[in-house]
Every structure is written in structure tokens, then in C-alpha cells.
C-alpha positions as CSV (number, residue, x, y, z in Angstrom):
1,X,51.5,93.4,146.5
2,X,48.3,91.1,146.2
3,X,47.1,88.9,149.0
4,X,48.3,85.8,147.7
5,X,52.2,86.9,147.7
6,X,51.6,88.3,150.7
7,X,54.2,86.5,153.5
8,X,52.5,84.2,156.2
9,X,53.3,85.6,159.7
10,X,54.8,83.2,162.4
11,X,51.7,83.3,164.0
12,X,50.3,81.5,161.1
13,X,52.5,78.9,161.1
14,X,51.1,78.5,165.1
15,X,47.6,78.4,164.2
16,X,47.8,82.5,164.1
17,X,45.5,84.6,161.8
18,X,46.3,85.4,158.3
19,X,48.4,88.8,157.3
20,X,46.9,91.5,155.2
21,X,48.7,92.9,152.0
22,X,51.1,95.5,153.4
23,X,51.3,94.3,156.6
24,X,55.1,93.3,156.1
25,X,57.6,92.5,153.0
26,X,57.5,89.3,151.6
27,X,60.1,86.5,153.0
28,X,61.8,84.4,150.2
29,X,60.5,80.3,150.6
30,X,63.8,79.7,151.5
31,X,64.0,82.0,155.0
32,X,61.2,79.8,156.7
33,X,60.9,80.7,160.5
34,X,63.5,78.3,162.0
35,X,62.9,75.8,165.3
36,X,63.3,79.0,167.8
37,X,61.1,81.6,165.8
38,X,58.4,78.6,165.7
39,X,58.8,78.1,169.2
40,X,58.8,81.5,170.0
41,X,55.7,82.1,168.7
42,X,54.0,79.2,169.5
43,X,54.7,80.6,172.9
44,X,53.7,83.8,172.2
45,X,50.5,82.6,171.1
46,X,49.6,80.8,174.1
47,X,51.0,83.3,176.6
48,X,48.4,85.4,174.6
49,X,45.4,82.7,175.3
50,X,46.3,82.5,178.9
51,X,45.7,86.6,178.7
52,X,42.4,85.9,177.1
53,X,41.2,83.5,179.5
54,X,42.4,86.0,182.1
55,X,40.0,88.4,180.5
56,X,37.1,85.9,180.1
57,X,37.3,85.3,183.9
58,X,37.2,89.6,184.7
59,X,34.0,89.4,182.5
60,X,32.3,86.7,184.5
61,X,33.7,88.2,187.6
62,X,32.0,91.5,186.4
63,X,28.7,90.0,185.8
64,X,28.9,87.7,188.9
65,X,29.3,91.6,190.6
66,X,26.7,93.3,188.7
67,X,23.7,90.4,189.1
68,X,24.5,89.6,192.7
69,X,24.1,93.1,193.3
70,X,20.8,93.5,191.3
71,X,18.9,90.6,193.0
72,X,21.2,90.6,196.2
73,X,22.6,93.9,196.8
74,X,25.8,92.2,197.7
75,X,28.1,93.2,194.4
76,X,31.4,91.1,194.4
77,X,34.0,92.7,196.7
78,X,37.1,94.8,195.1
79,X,35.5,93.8,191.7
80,X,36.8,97.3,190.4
81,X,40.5,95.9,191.9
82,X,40.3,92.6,190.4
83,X,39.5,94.4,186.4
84,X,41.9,96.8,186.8
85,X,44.8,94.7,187.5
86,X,43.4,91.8,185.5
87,X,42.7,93.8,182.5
88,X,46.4,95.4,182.9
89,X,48.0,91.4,182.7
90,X,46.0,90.8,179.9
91,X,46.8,93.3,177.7
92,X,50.3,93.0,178.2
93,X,49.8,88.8,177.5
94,X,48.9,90.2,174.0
95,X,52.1,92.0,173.2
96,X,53.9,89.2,172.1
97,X,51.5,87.5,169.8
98,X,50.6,90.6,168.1
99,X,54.6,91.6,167.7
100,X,55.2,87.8,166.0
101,X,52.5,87.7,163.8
102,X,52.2,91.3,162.8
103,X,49.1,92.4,164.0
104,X,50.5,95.3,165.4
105,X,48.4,98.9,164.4
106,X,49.9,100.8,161.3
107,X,49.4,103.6,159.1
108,X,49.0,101.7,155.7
109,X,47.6,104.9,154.1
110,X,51.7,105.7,154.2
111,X,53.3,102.8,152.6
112,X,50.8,101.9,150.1
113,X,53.0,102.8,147.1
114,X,56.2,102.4,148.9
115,X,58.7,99.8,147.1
116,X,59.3,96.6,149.2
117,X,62.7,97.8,150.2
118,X,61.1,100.9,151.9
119,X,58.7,98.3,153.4
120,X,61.4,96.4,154.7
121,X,63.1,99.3,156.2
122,X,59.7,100.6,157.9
123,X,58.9,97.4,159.7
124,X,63.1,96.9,160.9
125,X,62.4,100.1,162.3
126,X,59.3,99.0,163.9
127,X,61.0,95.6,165.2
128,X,63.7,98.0,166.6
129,X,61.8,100.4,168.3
130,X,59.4,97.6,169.4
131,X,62.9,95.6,171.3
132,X,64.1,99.0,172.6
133,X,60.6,99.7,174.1
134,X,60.0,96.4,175.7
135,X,63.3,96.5,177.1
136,X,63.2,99.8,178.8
137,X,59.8,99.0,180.1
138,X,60.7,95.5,181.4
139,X,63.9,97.7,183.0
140,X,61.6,99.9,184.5
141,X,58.5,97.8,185.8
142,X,61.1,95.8,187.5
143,X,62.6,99.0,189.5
144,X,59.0,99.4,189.7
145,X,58.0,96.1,191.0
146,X,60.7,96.4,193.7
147,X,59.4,100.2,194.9
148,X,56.1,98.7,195.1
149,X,57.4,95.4,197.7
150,X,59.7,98.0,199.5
151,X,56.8,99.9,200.4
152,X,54.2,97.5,200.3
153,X,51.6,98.7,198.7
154,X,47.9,96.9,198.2
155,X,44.7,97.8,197.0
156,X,42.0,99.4,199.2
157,X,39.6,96.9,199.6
158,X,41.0,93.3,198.9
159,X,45.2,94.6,200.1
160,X,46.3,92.9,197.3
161,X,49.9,93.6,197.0
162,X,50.4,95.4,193.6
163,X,53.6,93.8,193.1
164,X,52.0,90.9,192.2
165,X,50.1,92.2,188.9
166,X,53.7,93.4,188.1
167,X,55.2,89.7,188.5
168,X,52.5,88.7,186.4
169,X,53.9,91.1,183.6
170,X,57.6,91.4,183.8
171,X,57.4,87.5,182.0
172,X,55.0,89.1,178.7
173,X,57.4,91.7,178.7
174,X,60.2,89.7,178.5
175,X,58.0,87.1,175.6
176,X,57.7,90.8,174.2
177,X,61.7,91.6,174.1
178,X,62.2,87.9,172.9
179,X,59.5,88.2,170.0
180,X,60.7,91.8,169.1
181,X,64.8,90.4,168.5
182,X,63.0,87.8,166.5
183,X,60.8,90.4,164.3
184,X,64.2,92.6,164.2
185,X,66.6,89.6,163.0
186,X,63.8,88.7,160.4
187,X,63.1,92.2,159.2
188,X,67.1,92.5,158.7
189,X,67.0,89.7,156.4
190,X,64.2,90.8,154.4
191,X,65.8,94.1,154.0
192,X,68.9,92.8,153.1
193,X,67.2,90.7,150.4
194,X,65.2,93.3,148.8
């Protein structure tokens, strides 16, 4: 499969980055992502931009921390609290967008030669596992938030309730459960056309 028969991703039709050659099997012109695909991952995509502006403002908090403390010896208190749970939000803002368009990691070295109905099996499989994973971890970090309000828990420094970072994720992993049905329903429609 060359690049140019390569299927767009829905990122792509959001303004996401283009697809390599055996990053998934081809969709026919006719299975175009429909209204709720689109808006699922134009969603995805800017759930994903919120988590990089998130990161952006950990950077400058980081350099705000380590140049006050140079030249003032006053670093940025619970700077090490603020990355870690601001770094955790992030990177689960990302999920989505990276399960709609694709850009999840895989082994390529693998699948290079495979046929495109092995290729369509291999990513259902991926879109299944991906929907099975986000939901048992959205399951889970709820249980989890609710331990963490029960007992009220907070950071050292700043008692920031760590309940809070998990309210900030439970909604990527749901974007993530959403995007990975999509993936699956697509995936099952690819395979059953190859």
C-alpha cells in the first residue's frame, strides 16, 4: 500500500495530521466519516489542544520555578504538585485524538506484508481492546475518584484535593471510550469489506 491510497484519518478531515502507509486499511470513498464521527473527532482534537495548552502552562510554571529561584531563591510553591498532576491531565487529553486519527504506537515491522484483510482484523482488534481498556479505566478511576473524596486526600504542600486531577480525566476517558466505539464500528466495516 503506497502513500497516496493510503486512507485519510478523521483527524484529517479535523485539521489532524496525515496517516502513514500501514497505519490502517483503506476505507472505500463511499464510507466517509459521517456527522457524529466528524464531530467526535473534532472534539477529540480540541480536548487534545486544551491538554496541550495545559502542558504549555506546566512548562512556564516550571521556568517561572526554576528562574525565580536562581535570581530569588524563592522557587514556585508545590511546582513539583502542579507537573505531576498537570502532566497526568494532559496526557490523558491526548488519548482521544491519537485513538481517532490513528496515531496510536504500532509494530509495523509485523504487518508489513500482511494482506489488507489481516490489516483490518489487527486494527478491530486494536479498536476493541482500546474501548475495553478505556472503559475499565474510566470504571475504575471513578471508584477511584470517590476513595480519594471519602478520604480526602491533598497534596503536601498546596492540599490540593487529588480528586480533582481525577474529575479532570474521567471526561478524556470517556472522549477516549466514545472515540474507541467509533474506531471499532469503522474498523468492522473495513473488515467486512475487504
Amino acid at each position: 500500500m503506497t502513500r497516496e491510497n493510503a486512507r485519510p484519518a478523521a483527524g484529517d478531515m479535523a485539521g489532524g495530521a496525515a496517516r502513514g502507509p500501514h497505519d490502517a486499511p483503506d476505507h472505500a470513498p463511499d464510507d466517509a466519516p459521517g456527522p457524529f464521527e466528524r464531530a467526535l473527532a473534532r472534539a477529540a482534537e480540541l480536548w487534545a489542544l486544551g491538554g496541550g495548552a495545559l502542558l504549555c502552562a506546566v512548562v512556564l510554571m516550571n521556568v517561572w520555578s526554576v528562574v525565580a529561584s536562581a535570581v530569588a531563591g524563592a522557587p514556585f510553591p508545590g511546582d513539583f504538585e502542579l507537573t505531576e498532576m498537570g502532566v497526568c491531565v494532559a496526557v490523558f487529553a491526548f488519548l482521544p485524538h491519537c485513538q481517532m486519527s490513528g496515531a496510536n504506537v504500532t509494530a509495523d515491522i509485523f504487518t508489513m506484508g500482511a494482506s489488507r484483510r489481516w490489516l483490518a482484523a489487527f486494527s478491530l482488534a486494536g479498536s476493541l481492546a482500546a474501548l475495553c481498556f478505556s472503559a475499565l479505566l474510566l470504571w475504575r478511576m471513578w471508584f477511584g475518584m470517590t476513595d480519594q473524596m471519602t478520604y480526602g486526600y491533598t497534596t503536601a504542600i498546596l492540599q490540593i484535593p487529588h480528586w480533582q486531577a481525577f474529575a479532570l480525566i474521567l471526561p478524556s476517558l470517556a472522549l477516549l471510550a466514545a472515540a474507541s466505539a467509533a474506531t471499532l464500528a469503522r474498523d468492522l466495516r473495513a473488515l467486512l469489506r475487504s
